[in-house]
C-alpha positions as CSV (number, residue, x, y, z in Angstrom):
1,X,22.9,-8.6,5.8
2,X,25.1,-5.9,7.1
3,X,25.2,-4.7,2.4
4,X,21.6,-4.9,2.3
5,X,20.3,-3.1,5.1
6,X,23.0,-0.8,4.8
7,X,21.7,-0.1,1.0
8,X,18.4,0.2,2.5
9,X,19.2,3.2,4.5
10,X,20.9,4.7,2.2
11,X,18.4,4.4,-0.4
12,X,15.4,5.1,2.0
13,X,17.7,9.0,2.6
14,X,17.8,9.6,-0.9
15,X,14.0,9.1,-1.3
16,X,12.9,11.2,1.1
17,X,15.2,13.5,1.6
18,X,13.7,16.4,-0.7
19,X,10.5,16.4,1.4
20,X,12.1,16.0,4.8
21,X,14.8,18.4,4.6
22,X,18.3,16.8,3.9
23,X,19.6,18.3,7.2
24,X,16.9,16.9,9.6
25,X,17.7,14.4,12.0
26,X,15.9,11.2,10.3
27,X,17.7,12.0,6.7
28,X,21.6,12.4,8.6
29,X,20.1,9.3,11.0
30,X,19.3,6.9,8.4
31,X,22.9,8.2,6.4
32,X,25.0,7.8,9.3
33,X,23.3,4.1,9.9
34,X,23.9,3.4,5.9
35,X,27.6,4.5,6.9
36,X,28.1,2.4,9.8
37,X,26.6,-1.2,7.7
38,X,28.2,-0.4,4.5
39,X,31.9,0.0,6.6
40,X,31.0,-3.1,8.7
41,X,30.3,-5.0,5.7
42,X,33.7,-3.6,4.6
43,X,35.6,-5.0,8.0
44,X,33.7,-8.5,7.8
45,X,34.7,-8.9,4.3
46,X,38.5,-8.0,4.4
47,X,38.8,-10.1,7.7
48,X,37.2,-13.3,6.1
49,X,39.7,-15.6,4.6
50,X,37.3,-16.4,1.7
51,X,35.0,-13.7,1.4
52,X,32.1,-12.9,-1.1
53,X,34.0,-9.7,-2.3
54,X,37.8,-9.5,-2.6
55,X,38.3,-6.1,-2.0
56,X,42.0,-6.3,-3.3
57,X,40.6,-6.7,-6.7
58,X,40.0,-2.6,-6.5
59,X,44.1,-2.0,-6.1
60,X,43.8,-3.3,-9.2
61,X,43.6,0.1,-11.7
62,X,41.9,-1.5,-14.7
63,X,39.8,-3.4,-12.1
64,X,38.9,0.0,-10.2
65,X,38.5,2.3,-13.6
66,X,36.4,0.2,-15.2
67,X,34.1,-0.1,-12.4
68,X,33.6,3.6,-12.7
69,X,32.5,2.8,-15.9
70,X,30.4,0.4,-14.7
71,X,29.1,3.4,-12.2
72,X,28.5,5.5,-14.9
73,X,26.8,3.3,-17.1
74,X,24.3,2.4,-14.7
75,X,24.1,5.9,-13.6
76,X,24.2,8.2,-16.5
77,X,22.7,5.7,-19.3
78,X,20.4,2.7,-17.6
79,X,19.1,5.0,-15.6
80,X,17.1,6.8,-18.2
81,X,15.0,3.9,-19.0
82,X,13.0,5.0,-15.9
83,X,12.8,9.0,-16.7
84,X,12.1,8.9,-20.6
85,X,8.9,7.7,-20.6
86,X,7.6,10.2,-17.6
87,X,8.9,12.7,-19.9
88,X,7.6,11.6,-22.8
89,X,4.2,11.3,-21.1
90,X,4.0,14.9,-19.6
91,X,5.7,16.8,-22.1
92,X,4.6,15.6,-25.2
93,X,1.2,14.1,-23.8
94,X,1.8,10.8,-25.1
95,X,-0.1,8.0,-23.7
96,X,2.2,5.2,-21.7
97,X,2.1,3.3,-24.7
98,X,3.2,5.6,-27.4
99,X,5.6,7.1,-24.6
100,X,6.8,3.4,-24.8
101,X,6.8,3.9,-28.7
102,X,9.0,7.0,-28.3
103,X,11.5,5.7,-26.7
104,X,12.5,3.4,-29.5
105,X,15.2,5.7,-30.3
106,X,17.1,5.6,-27.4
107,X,16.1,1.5,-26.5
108,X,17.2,0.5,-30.3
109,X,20.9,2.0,-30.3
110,X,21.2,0.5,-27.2
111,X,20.3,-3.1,-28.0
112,X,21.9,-3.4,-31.7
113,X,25.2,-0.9,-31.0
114,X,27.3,-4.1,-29.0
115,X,25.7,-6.5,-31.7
116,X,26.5,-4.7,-34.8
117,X,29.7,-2.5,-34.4
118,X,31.1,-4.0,-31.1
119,X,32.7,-6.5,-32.2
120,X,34.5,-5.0,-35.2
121,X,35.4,-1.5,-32.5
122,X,36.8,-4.5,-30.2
123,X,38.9,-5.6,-33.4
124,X,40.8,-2.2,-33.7
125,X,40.7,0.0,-30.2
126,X,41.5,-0.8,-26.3
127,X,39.0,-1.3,-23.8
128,X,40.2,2.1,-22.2
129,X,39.4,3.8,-25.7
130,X,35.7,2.1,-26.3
131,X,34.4,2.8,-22.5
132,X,36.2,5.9,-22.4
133,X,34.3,6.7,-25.7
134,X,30.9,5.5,-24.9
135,X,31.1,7.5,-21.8
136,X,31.7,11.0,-23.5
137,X,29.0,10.1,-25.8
138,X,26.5,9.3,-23.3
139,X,27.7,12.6,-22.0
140,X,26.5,14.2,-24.9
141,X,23.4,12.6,-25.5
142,X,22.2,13.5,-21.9
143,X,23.3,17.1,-22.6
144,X,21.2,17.2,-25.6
145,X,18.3,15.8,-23.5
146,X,19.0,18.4,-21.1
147,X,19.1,21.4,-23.5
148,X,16.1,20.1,-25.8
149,X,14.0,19.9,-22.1
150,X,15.2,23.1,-20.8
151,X,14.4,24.7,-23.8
152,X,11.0,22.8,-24.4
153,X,11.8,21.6,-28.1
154,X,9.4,19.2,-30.0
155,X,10.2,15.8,-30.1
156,X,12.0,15.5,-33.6
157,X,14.6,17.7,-31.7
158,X,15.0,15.3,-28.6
159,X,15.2,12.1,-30.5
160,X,18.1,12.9,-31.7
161,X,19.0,13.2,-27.7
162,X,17.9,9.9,-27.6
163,X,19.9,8.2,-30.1
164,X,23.2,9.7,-29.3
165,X,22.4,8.8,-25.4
166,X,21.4,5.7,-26.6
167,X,24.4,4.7,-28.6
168,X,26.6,6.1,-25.8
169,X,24.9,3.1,-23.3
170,X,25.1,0.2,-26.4
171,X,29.0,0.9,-26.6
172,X,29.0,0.5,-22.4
173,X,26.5,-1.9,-22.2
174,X,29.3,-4.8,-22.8
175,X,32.0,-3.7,-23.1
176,X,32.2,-2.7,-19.2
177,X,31.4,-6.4,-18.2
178,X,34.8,-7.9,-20.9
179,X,36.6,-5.2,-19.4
180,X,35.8,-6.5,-15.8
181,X,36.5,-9.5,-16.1
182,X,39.9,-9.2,-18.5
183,X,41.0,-7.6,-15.4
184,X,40.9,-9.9,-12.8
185,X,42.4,-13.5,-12.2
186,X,40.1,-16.2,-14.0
187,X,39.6,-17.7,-10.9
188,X,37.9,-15.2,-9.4
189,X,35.6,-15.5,-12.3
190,X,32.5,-16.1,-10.2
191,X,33.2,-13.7,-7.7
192,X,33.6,-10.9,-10.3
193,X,30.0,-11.7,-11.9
194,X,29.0,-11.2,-8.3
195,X,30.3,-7.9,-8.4
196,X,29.4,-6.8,-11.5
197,X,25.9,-7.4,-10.9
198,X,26.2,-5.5,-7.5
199,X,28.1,-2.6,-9.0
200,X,25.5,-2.2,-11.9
201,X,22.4,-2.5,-9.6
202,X,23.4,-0.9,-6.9
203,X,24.3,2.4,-9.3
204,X,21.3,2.1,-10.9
205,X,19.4,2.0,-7.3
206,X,21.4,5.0,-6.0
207,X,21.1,7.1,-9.3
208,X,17.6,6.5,-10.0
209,X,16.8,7.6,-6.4
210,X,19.5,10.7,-6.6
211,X,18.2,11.6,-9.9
212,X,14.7,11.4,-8.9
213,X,15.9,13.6,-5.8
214,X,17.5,16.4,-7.9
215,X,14.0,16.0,-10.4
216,X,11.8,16.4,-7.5
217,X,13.6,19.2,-5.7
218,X,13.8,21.6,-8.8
219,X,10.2,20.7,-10.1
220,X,8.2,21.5,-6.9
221,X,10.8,24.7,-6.2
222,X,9.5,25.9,-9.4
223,X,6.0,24.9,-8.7
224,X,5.8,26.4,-5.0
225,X,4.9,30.3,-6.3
226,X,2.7,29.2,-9.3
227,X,0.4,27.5,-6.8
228,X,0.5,30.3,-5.0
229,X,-0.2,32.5,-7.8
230,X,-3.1,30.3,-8.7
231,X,-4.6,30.8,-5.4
232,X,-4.4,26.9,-4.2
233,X,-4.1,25.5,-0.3
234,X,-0.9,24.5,0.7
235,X,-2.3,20.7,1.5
236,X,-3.9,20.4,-2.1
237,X,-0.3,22.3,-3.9
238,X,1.4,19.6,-2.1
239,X,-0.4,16.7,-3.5
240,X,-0.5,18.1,-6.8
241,X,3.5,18.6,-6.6
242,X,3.5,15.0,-5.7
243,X,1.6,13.9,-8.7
244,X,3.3,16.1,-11.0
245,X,6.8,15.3,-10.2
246,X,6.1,11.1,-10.6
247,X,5.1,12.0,-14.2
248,X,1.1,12.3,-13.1
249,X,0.5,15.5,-14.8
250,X,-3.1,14.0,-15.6
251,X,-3.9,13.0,-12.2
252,X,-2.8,16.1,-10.6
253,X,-5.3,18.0,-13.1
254,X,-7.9,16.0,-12.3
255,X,-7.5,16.7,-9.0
256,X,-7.4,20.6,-9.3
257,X,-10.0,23.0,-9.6
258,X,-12.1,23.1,-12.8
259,X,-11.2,26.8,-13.3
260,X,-7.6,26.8,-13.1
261,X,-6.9,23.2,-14.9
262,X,-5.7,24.9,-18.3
263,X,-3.2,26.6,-16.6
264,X,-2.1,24.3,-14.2
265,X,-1.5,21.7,-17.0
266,X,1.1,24.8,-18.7
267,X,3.0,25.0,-15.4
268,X,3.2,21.4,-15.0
269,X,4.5,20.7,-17.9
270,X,6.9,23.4,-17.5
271,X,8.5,22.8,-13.9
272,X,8.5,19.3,-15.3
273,X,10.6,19.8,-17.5
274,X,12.7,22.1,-15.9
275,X,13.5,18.9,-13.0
276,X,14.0,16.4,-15.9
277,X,16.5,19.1,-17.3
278,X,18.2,19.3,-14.2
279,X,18.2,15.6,-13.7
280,X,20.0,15.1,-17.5
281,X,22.4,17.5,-16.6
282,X,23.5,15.3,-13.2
283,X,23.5,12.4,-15.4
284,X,25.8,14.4,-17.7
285,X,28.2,15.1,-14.9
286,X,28.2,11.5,-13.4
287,X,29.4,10.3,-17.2
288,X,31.8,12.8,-17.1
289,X,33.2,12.1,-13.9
290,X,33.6,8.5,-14.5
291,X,34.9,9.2,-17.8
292,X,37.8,10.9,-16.7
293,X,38.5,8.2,-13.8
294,X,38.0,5.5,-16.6
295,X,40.6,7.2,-18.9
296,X,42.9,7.9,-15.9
297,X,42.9,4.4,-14.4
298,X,41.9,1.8,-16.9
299,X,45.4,0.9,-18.6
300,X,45.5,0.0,-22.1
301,X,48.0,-2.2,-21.9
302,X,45.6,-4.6,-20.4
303,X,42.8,-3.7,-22.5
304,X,44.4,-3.8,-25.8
305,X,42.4,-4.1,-29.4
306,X,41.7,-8.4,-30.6
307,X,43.6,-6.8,-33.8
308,X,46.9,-6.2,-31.7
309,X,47.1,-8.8,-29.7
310,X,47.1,-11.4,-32.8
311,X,49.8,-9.2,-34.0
312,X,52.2,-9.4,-31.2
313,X,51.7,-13.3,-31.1
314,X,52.8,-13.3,-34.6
């Protein structure tokens, strides 16, 4: 009770913080409250004698760096499942399902890059080395995405954003769980599912709320003097920030004056672009945070290559 509400809180700040101010009192109000649950659920935990999460699995360094990885995966590569096709919709003008189409680039290196070159990378390099690795690529993929929406390339340039990115999440999309669970007792099998599944989702509830924040806050900033420029009310700028910024670029002109729809749809697309730029380059700096904890902490030692340990048996 005391996780979930206190994920509530904390998710109900990130959501709203952009429009309320993140220094009012109901933004640091619902943060301190998300605080206060998340450390009681901490106390409960460590004083139970056999509770749902073992926190001394985390003094564990492999344990602890790879769920970094697990962090950034969720974080810097799931996460763009839920911005790519918004993008693809309002800067390309694709409909949802050609958007859905588009994205095949980024979905299909995901999906076959465990299946058909895992194994064999699992054969000849450490744990440390493959999430380490899929990290830095998924760092380079969301830079590309970043640099191909900043600069407002076509989409033969950002699908190749979309396959590096893509590749980068396939190499971390299992090789975080084996590394998880090589690094804790097998009998606390169960319990680490548990927290694998809680890392992942919980990352990708934070970042897709924290991404959508830093989105949000850079499209309507560049929005605010082009709707004053273009004459509109400060009620009807406000609901067409708020369609623009959830992807709606179509609603919003629909909503707008006749005369001024042409243009509209140009800045739209433009501050648009400019937030999902921003957002990319966030994801690009979570991947690189968690690569350097992952390379720092995981040990590879405990996370050696199939190929060497059936050479040290021999």
């Amino acid at each position: 009770m005391t996780f979930t509400s206190g994920l509530f809180f904390l998710i109900w700040a990130l959501i709203d913080a952009n429009a309320l101010g993140w220094t009012t009192m109901a933004i640091l109000g619902r943060l301190a409250t998300a605080a206060c649950l998340l450390g009681l659920f901490v106390v409960a935990e460590v004083r139970q004698q056999r509770p749902m999460v073992d926190f001394s699995l985390f003094r564990r360094a492999t344990f602890l760096g790879s769920t970094f990885a697990m962090l950034g995966y969720a974080g810097a590569a799931q996460v763009m499942i839920f911005y790519l096709p918004l993008y693809l919709q309002n800067a390309y003008e694709f409909d949802p399902a050609w958007a859905g189409a588009a994205m095949l680039p980024f979905a299909l290196p995901m999906f076959l890059t465990p299946r058909l070159v895992g194994a064999k990378l699992a054969s000849h390099y450490s744990g440390r080395t493959l999430l380490t690795a899929g990290l830095l690529i998924t760092l380079a993929g969301n830079l590309l995405l970043s640099a191909c929406a900043a600069a407002a390339l076509g989409y033969g340039a950002f699908l190749i954003g979309m396959i590096v990115a893509g590749t980068g999440a396939g190499l971390l999309n299992g090789e975080t769980v084996k590394v998880m669970q090589g690094a804790a007792p097998p009998q606390r099998g169960g319990m680490v599912s548990g927290v694998i599944a809680t890392v992942r989702f919980t990352g990708l509830l934070i970042f897709v709320a924290g991404l959508g924040s830093v989105l949000s806050h850079v499209a309507v900033r560049g929005f605010a003097p082009a709707a004053a420029r273009l004459g509109l009310g400060q009620d009807l700028a406000q609901s067409l920030a708020r369609r623009i910024i959830t992807g709606d670029l179509i609603g919003a002109l629909a909503q707008a004056p006749i005369g001024i729809r042409s243009e509209l749809q140009v800045v739209g697309t433009a501050v648009f672009s400019d937030g999902f730029a921003a957002a990319s380059l966030a994801a690009a700096a979570v991947a690189m945070v968690c690569a350097i904890l992952t390379l720092v902490l995981v040990r590879s030692s405990e996370t050696q290559a199939i190929h060497s340990i059936a050479s040290a048996m021999e």
